[in-house]
C-alpha positions in Angstrom: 0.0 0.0 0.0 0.9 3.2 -0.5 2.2 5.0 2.5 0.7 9.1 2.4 2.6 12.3 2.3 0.0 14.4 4.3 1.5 17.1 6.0 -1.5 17.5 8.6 -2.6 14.7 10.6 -6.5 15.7 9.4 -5.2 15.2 5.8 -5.0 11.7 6.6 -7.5 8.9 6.1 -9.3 7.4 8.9 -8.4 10.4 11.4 -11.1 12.9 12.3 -11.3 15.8 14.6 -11.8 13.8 17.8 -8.8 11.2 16.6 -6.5 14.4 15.8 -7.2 16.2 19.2 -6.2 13.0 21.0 -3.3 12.4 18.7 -1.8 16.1 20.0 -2.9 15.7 23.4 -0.3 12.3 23.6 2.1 14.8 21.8 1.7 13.5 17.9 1.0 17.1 15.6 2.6 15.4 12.4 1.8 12.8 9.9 5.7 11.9 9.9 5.9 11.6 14.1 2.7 9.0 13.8 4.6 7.2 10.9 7.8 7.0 13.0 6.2 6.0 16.4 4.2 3.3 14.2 0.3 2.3 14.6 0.3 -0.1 17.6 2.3 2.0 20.1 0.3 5.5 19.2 -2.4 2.9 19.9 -1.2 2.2 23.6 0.1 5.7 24.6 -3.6 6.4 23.4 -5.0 3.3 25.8 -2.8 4.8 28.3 -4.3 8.5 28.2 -8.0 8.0 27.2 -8.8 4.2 28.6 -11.3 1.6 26.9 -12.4 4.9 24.4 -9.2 3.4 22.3 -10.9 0.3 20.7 -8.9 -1.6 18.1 -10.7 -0.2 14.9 -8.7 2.6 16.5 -5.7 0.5 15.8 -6.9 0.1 12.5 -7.9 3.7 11.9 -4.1 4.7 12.7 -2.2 1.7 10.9 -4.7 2.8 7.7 -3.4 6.5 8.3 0.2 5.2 7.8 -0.7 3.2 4.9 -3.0 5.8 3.5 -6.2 3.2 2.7 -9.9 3.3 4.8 -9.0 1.1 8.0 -12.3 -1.1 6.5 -10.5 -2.5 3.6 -6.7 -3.1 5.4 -6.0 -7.0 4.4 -7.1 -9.1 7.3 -4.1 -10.2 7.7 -2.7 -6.7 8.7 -5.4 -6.6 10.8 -4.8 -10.1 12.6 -1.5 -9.0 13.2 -2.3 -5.5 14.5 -4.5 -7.6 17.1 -2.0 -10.1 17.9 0.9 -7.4 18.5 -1.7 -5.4 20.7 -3.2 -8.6 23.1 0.1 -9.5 23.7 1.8 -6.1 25.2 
């Protein structure tokens, strides 16, 4: 998949208002910082901050963002492993 080159975090797909207001409050404002920290540990600094709000089509949303594709059509086995990584931190 094609990764995005979104300079905003609200270019991106998957990532609303509410989704980019948590993003900053955890300290991600860029496109490039989400890429670098990676989908599943935004995911648990998220968890951390906001609780059982962060569900995994969360995970999803964020690892679709980096990939730049709608979280809905990720190969399953993205998404298996995206679950797998997450139930087992």
């Amino acid at each position: 998949m094609k990764t995005t080159n979104s300079k905003c975090l609200s270019d991106m797909k998957n990532l609303g208002a509410v989704s980019v207001r948590q993003l900053y409050e955890i300290d991600i404002k860029t496109p490039k910082q989400l890429k670098k920290l990676g989908a599943v540990e935004t995911w648990y600094r998220l968890k951390m901050v906001f609780g059982k709000g962060i569900t995994l089509n969360f995970l999803y949303a964020l690892e679709g963002a980096i990939q730049n594709c709608d979280w809905r059509k990720l190969p399953t086995h993205i998404k298996n492993n995206l679950k797998k990584t997450a139930n087992n931190n």
